[in-house]
C-alpha positions as CSV (number, residue, x, y, z in Angstrom):
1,X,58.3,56.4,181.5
2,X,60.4,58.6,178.4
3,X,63.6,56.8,176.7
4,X,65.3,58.9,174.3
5,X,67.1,57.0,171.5
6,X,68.8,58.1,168.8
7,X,67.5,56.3,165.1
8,X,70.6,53.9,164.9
9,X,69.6,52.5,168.4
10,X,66.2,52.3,167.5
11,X,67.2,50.5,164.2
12,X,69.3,47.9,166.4
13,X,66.7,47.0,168.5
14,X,63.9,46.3,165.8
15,X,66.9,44.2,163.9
16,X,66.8,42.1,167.3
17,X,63.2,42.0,167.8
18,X,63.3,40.5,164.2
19,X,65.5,38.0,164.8
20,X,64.2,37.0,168.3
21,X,60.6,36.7,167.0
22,X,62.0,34.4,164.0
23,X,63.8,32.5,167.1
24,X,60.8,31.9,168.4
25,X,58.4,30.9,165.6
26,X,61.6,28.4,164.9
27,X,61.5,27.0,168.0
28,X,57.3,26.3,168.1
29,X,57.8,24.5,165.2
30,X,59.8,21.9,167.3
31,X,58.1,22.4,170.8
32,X,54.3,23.0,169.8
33,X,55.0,25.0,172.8
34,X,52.2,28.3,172.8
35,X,54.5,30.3,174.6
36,X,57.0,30.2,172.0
37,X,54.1,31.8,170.0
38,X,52.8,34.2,172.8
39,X,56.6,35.1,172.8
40,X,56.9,36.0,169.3
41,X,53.3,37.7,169.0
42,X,54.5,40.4,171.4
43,X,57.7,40.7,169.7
44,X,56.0,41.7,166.7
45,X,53.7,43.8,168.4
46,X,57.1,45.7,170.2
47,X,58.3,45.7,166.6
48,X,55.3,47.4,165.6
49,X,55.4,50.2,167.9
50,X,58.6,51.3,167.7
51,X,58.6,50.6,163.9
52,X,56.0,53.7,163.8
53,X,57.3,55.8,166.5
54,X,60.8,56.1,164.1
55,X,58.7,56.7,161.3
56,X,56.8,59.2,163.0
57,X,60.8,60.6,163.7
58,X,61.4,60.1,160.4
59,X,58.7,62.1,158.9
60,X,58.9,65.2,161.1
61,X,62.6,65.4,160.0
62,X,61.4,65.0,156.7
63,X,59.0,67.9,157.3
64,X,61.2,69.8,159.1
65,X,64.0,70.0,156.2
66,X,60.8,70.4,154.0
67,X,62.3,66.8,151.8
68,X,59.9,65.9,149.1
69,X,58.3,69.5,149.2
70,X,58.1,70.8,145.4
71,X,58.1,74.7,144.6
72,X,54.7,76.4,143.8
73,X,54.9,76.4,140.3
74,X,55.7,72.8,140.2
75,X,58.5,73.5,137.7
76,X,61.6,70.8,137.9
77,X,65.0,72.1,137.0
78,X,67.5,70.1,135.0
79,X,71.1,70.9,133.6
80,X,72.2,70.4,130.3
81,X,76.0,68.5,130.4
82,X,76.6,70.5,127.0
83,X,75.8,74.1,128.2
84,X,78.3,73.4,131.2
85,X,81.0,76.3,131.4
86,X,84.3,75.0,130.8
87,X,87.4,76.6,131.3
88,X,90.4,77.0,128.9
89,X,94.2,77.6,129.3
């Protein structure tokens, strides 16, 4: 099976996996229950997943914009404030 989401949605749903899995390590601490812990072991491992697939998206944006690349001769330009033009009336 293919979903297509966008980075927001993916962003939402690792912010819910988070808070679900915290849910859950909350609630073993009360219950000794091991499906409280089962529960929260594969919402870190969902987290996981999708955590790298939008990196993966990230990156090959990155790469695609060519973001961090530096020129060949590795030079870095900067501006001087005082050798701005300015303009008189």
């Amino acid at each position: 099976m293919k979903v297509e989401l966008t980075d927001d949605e993916v962003t939402t749903i690792l912010v819910a996996l988070d808070g679900y899995g915290a849910q859950k390590r909350i609630e073993w601490l009360d219950s000794r229950d091991d499906e409280d812990l089962t529960a929260a072991g594969s919402t870190e491992w969902c987290w996981q997943k999708l955590f790298g697939v939008q990196q993966q998206f990230r990156n090959s944006i990155a790469d695609a914009v060519g973001e961090g690349e530096q020129p060949d001769n590795q030079s870095t330009a900067s501006i001087d404030p005082f050798t701005l033009p300015t303009w008189t009336d």
